[in-house]
C-alpha positions in Angstrom: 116.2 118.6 114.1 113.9 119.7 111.1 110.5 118.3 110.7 111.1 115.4 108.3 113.8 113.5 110.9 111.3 113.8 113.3 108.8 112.3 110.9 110.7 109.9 109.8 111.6 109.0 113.6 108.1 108.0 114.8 107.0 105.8 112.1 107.9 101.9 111.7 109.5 102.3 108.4 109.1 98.5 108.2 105.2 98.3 108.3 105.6 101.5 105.6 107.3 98.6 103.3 105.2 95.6 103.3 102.1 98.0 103.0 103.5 99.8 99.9 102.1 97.3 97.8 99.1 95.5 99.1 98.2 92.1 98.3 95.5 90.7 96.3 92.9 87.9 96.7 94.9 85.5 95.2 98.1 86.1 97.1 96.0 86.8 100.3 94.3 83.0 100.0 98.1 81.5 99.2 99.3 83.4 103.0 96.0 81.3 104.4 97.2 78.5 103.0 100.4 78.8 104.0 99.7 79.1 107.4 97.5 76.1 107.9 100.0 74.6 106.7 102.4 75.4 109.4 104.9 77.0 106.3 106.6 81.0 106.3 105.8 82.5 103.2 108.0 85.8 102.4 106.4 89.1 103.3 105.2 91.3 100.5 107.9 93.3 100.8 110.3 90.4 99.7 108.3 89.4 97.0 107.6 92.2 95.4 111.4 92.9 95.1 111.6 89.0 93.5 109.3 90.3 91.3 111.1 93.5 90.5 114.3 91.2 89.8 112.8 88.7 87.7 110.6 91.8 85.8 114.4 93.2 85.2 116.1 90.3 84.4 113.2 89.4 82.1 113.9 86.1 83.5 112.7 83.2 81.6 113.9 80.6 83.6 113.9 80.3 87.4 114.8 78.1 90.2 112.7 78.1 93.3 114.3 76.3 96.3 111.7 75.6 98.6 107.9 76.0 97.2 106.1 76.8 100.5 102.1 77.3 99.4 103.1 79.0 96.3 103.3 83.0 97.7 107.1 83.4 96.7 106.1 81.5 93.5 103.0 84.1 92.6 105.8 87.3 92.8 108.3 85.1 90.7 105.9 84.6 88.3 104.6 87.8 88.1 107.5 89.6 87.4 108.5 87.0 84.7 108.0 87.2 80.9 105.1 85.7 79.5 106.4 82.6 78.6 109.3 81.6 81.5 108.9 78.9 83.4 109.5 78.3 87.3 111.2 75.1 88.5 110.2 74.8 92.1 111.9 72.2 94.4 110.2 71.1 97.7 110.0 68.0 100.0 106.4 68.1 100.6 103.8 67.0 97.9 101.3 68.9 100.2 102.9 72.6 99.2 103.2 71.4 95.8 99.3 70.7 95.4 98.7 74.0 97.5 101.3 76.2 95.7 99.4 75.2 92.4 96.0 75.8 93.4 97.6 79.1 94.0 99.2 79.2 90.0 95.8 78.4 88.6 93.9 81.1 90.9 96.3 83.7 89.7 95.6 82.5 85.8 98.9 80.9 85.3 98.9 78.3 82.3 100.1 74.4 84.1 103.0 75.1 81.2 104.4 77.9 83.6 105.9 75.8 86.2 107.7 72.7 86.7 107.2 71.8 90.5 109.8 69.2 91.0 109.6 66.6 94.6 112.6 66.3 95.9 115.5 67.1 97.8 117.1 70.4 96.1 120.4 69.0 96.9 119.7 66.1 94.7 117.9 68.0 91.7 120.3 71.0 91.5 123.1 68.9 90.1 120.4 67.5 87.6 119.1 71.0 85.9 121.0 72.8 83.0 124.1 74.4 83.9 124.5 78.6 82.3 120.4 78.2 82.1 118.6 79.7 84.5 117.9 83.8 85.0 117.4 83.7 88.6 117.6 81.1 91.8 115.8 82.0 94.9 116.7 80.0 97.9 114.0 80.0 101.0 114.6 76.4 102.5 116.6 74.8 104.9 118.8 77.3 106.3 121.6 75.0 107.3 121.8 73.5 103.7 122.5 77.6 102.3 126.1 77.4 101.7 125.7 73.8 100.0 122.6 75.5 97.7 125.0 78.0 96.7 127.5 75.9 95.8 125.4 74.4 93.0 123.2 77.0 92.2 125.8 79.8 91.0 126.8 77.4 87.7 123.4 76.9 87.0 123.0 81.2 86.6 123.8 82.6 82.9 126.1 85.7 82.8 123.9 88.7 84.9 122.2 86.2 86.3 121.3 86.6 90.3 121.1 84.3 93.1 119.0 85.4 96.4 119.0 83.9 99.6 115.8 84.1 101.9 115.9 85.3 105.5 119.4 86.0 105.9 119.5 88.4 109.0 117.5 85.9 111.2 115.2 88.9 112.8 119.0 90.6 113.2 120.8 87.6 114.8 123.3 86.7 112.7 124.9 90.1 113.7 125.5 89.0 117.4 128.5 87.6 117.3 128.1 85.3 120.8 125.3 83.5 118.7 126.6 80.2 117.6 123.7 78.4 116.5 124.0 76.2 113.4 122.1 78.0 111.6 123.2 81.1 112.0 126.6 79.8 111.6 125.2 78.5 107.3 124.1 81.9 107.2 126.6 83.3 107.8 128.8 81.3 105.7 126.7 81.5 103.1 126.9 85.8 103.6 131.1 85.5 103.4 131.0 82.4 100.2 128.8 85.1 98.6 130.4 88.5 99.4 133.9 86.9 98.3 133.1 85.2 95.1 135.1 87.1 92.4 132.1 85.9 90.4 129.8 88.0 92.0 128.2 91.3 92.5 126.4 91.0 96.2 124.4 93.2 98.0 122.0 92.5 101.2 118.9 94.0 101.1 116.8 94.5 104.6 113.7 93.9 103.2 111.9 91.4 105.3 113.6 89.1 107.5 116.6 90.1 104.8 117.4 89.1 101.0 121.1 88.5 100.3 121.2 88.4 96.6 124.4 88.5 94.1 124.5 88.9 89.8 127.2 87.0 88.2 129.6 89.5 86.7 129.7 90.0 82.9 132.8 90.7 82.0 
């Protein structure tokens, strides 16, 4: 055994990740936030890949399922270009005041998102189909398979769809778990995978990102 696998045995390669890129003030006070408000942000890991997506797709136009306090929302935005806009869909006016206290900290003009109340279920159907650059699903975990259902026709050509928290802290690999939400997620894992449509790949960044480009050609 040389000295770099022994290196690379001792050290939590996860905590290496989400310290890679540390946080600012402004995402720092949307985590606080966050967690008075009893909601799970992503980790920084997880959104600084959405913002390495979005920053490659040069998205424009995004779908956010699920605002949360607005820390998923910051990374979208940041890896945007300078005039996209984010649509983010949530239940709870609460998040949606919180998640744009945490816009206007970070500098972004009101025009930048469109924060929508609502069940994404019902607005989905209602936004532009071929529009949007990028959809990022991070609510209700049993609703995954129906969110990906109506969120792939909203995606232009190389367009990508990501779904939040896939592995489920590595359950959804134990076969003798058979709770319903496992069981979305991994439905939602197979509907993706085996879409001719689709180029998937599932990264284990975080609690896990599954996320798929719609073919070109």
């Amino acid at each position: 055994m040389n000295s770099e696998t022994h290196i690379t045995g001792s050290v939590d390669l996860g905590e290496f990740l989400e310290a890679y890129l540390p946080e600012d003030e402004v995402l720092a006070g949307a985590r606080l936030r966050a967690e008075r408000l009893g909601c799970l942000p992503v980790s920084g890991a997880t959104g600084s890949t959405l913002s390495f997506l979005a920053a490659g797709l040069q998205a424009r136009a995004v779908v956010e399922i699920g605002t949360g306090a607005g820390v998923s929302g910051l990374y979208l935005l940041r890896g945007m270009a300078a005039d996209g806009v984010l649509t983010s869909i949530d239940l709870e006016p609460e998040f949606h005041r919180s998640a744009r206290a945490a816009f206007s900290d970070a500098g972004f003009a009101p025009g930048r998102m469109r924060l929508i109340i609502g069940r994404a279920l019902d607005v989905l159907p209602r936004l532009t189909a071929g529009g949007y650059d990028l959809v990022f699903a991070d609510a209700g975990r049993l609703e995954y398979p129906h969110y990906f259902e109506q969120s792939v026709d909203l995606l232009r050509p190389g367009g990508v769809i990501a779904f939040h928290n896939v592995l489920a802290a590595g359950r959804i690999a134990d076969p003798s778990r058979r709770e319903p939400e496992l069981l979305a997620l991994r439905e939602v894992a197979r509907a993706v995978r085996d879409d001719p449509r689709l180029v998937p790949t599932l990264l284990p960044v975080g609690s896990g990102l599954l996320v798929a480009a719609v073919a070109t050609s």
